[in-house]
Every structure is written in structure tokens, then in C-alpha cells.
N, C-alpha and C positions, 0 to 999 in steps of 0.2 A: 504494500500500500504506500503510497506516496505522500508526503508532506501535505499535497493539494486536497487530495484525497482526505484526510484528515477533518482537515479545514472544512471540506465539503458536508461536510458529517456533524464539525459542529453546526453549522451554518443551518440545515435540516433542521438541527434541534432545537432553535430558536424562531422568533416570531421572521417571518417573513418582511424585509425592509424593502423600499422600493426600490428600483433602476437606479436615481437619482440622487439614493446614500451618498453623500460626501463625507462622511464622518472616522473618526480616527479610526477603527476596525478595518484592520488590513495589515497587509505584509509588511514586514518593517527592514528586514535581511536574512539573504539566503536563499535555499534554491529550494522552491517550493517544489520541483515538479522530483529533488532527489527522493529515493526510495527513503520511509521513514524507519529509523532504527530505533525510536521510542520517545515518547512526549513525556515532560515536565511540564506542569502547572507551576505557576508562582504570582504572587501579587506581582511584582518586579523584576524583571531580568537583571539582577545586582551582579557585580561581578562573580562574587560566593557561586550562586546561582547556577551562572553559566559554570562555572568549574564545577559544580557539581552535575550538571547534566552531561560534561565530557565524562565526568569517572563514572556515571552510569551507561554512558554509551548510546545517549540521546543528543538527536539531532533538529528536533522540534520542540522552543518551549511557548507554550502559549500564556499570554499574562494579561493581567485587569489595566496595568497601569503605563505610563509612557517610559522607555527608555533611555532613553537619548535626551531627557533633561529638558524638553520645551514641552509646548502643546503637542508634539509628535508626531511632525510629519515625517520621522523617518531618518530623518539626514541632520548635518551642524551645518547649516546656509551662514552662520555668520561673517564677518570677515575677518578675525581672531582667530587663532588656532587655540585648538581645547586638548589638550596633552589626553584628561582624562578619557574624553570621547575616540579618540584616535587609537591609544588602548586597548579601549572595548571595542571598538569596531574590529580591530585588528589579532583579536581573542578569538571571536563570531566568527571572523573570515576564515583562520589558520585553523580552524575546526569544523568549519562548513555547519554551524548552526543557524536553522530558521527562526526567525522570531515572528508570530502573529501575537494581534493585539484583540482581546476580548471585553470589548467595555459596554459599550450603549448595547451590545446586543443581549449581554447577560440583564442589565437593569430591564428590558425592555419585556424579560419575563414575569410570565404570573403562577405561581410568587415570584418576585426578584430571583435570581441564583444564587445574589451575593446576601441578600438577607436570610434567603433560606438555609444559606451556609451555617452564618453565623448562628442563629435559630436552633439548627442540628446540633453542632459542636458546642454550643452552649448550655445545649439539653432543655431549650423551653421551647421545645417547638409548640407540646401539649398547655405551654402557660403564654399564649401570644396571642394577640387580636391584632385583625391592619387596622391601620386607619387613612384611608387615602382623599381625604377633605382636606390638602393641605397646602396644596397652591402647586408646588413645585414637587412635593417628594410625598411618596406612600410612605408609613409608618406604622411601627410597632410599640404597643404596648405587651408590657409583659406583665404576669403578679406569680409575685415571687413569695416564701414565707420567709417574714419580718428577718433581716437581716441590716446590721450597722454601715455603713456608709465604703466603710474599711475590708470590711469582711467580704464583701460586694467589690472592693477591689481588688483585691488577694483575691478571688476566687476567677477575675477575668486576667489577673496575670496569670495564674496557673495554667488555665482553659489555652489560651492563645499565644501564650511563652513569652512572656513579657521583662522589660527590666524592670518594671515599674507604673507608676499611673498618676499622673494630675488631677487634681481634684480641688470643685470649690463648694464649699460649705464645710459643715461640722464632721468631722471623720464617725464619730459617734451616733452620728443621727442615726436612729433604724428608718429603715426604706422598705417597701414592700413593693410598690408599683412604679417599676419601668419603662421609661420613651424612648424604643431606637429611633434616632431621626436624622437625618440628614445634613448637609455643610449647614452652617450657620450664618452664611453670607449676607448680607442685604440683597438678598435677588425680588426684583420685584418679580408678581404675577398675578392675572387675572382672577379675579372674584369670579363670581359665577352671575352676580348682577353686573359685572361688566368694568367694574374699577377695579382699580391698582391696589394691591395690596404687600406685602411683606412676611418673604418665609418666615424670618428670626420672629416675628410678630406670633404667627401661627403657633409656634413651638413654645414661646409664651403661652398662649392659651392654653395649653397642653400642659403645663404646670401651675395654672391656673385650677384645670380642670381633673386633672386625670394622674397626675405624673406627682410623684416625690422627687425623683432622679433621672436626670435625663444622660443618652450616652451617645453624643454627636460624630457626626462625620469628619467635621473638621470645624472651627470656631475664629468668631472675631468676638475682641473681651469686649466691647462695649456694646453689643447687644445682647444675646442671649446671658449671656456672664455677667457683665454688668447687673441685671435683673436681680441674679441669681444672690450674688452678693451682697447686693440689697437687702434682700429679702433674710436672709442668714442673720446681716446687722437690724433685723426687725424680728429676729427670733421664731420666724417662718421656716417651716422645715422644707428648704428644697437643697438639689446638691447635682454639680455636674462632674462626672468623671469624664478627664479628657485621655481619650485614650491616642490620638493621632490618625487622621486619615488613613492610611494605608494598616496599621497595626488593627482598626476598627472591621477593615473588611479581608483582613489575611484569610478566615476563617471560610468564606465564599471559595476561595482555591482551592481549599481542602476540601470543598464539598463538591469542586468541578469533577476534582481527580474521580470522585466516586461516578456520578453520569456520563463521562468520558470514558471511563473501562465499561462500562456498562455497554455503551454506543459503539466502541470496538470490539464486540462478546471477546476481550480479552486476546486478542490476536497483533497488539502491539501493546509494550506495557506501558503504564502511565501512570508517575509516582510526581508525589503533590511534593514539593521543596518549599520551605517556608523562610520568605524572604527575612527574616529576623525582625524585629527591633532597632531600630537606628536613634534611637533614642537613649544616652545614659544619663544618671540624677548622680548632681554633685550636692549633698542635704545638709543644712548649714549644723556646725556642729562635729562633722565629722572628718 
């Protein structure tokens, strides 16, 4: 089976996009049409990554997120040279690996694949409600029995191998009810009456209404956080753990690797590498 071949297979497994897709999903290097000697899943093709797809004798890795350090068209168009990019490229090449990018097609399932990763390997798939009223992003609510703020984070670094986790509010607080949700940007988006409205706003609501603790995609502090903070200094029981974009959806790879072997009845192997942690805490004090 071929590289291409592969591709074709996930591509089937997802919702069907139009002709007219321009979006970052696609090839990024390498010779799709070589015979495939086995896929790696990863959030990120990190260097580790790739060496590790050569010592297993994979030639295919597919991933959620961009390579090569921009929006990801693939290539360093700038007019500087990038030592670090030049490296990797030069890794990829002398090993003849392919790299595809799997993004908008996985969100674009129902469930998500990357929420339902997470969801699986978290272990509440049986404890999750969506909630898709949200402007920009579907989300989950999870309830969980009463557990401390702390406790709640030790147990997502364990789950997903963490060095650690940021957090705002009381480490103490017990939490029961959880909101996986989305970046926390100021993205505007359409109401349903036709005005403009604000994710970070929505996600408020959301712990206005529903949520003790919320566990974002990615954050800006003076919105969602901001709030949050607030709210802590008025004795309000709310709390975010910030665990990092990429660290929040690592857990989605590990759930590709399973529908991927599955979609190959096992006739190319396909072993999930987990991009790490790039995150370490330097904690005052120590």
C-alpha cells in the first residue's frame, strides 16, 4: 500500500470537503506515491518524532498540527535562513519520510476525533455532554465526583504525561463539573439573531452556568482568565487549568492510532508517538 493510498483511506473516513478545500490538510514532504512501511500519528512532527518513526521503520507520519513553524504551507518562503528548519527538512529528506497534515478534517467530525480522543483516554466519555450553542467551537461538559482543583490536575498530568499544569484559582477548591472548550481568543461570531458576538464571552456563560472549571485550548489572560481571577478574588468558586494547546489535544493522536489500525485491518502498523511536553516549571522557591 502506498503512502497515497493511506491518505486515501483517511480521507474516506472523514466528512467529505469540497473540490475547492484550500485549507492546511495536505502533503507537506515526501513521496506520497512510495510504498508505505508504517505510519506514526503525532500531534507534531518534533524532531524526537521523526527519529523515532526512523527507529521504527516508518515512512508516513500523519499529524494534527503544523511543522515547519508558520500557518503551514509546507515550505520557509522567508528571506532569512532558518538553521533549524533546514535540519529538519534535511532529517525528512535523508530518510525519505512523508509528512500529511490532519486538522480541519478531524474537527470536522461528529464527534470531533480530537475531543473524542481526549474523552476516551481521559475515561469520561460515559461522564460528557456536547454543547454546540457556542459560536465558534462545540463543547464538552463533563461531571466528575467532587475532586480538589489539584487533584484534577495530577490526574491530567498523569493521563496525558505531563511536566506539569497552570492553573488559576484556589488549588483547593473541589470541582465537580467540567468545560472542555476551545482557544480562548476574541474570535468574533455570528448569533443566531444575526449579531456579532464573542467566543471568550460564550465560555463565560459557561461558568456562569454550568462549569466550576474550565480546560481550554489555548488562552489570552484578559479574557476568559481575567474573569476567572476575578471571580477567585470575590470568593467565587471557579478555576482554569491551563494545560497548552497542543499538550490539551495530544490525547486525539492517540485515539487516531486506534481508527487508523482499525481502517488498515492491520496490514500496515500504526503506532501513536506522543509528541511530549514542551513545557518545563521553574517554581519559585526551588
Amino acid at each position: 500500500m502506498k503512502n497515497r493510498e493511506v491518505i486515501e483511506k483517511i480521507l474516506a473516513y472523514h466528512p467529505k470537503f469540497p473540490e475547492t478545500y484550500e485549507g492546511c490538510d495536505n502533503y507537506k514532504i515526501g513521496d506520497l506515491e512510495a510504498e508505505c512501511t508504517g505510519v506514526v500519528c503525532a500531534m507534531v512532527a518534533t524532531v524526537n518524532v521523526i527519529r523515532k518513526a526512523i527507529e521504527l521503520g516508518a515512512n508516513l507520519i500523519v499529524v494534527h498540527e503544523p511543522t515547519f513553524y508558520t500557518s503551514d504551507d509546507g515550505d520557509w518562503d522567508e528571506t532569512f535562513t532558518n538553521s533549524i528548519y533546514e535540519e529538519k527538512k534535511k532529517l525528512l529528506e535523508e530518510n525519505s519520510i512523508c509528512i500529511w497534515r490532519d486538522h480541519d478534517h478531524m474537527h470536522a467530525n461528529r464527534p470531533d476525533s480530537i475531543f473524542a480522543g481526549v474523552l476516551k483516554y481521559l475515561d469520561w466519555e460515559d461522564k460528557a455532554e456536547v454543547r454546540t450553542d457556542t459560536g465558534l467551537f462545540a463543547h464538552y461538559l463533563v461531571q466528575i465526583e467532587p475532586m480538589s482543583v489539584r487533584d484534577l490536575s495530577l490526574y491530567l498530568i498523569d493521563r496525558i504525561g505531563l511536566n506539569g499544569a497552570r492553573i488559576v484559582g484556589d488549588p483547593d477548591m473541589m470541582v465537580s463539573r467540567i468545560a472542555l472548550v476551545g482557544h480562548l481568543f476574541p474570535n468574533e461570531y455570528k448569533r443566531k439573531d444575526g449579531s456579532k458576538g464573542e467566543y471568550s464571552v460564550k465560555v463565560i456563560e459557561t461558568l456562569e452556568k454550568d462549569a466550576d472549571v474550565i480546560i481550554p485550548g489555548e488562552v489570552i489572560d484578559w479574557t476568559v482568565l481575567s474573569y476567572v481571577r476575578d471571580a477567585m478574588q470575590l470568593n467565587k468558586k471557579k478555576a482554569v487549568i491551563n494545560l497548552g494547546h497542543f499538550n490539551w489535544e495530544e490525547l486525539g493522536m492517540k485515539y487516531m492510532k486506534d481508527w487508523l489500525s482499525e481502517l488498515l485491518e492491520d496490514q500496515i502498523k500504526v503506532t501513536y508517538v506522543p509528541s511530549e511536553d514542551m513545557y518545563g516549571f521553574i517554581v519559585k522557591g526551588e
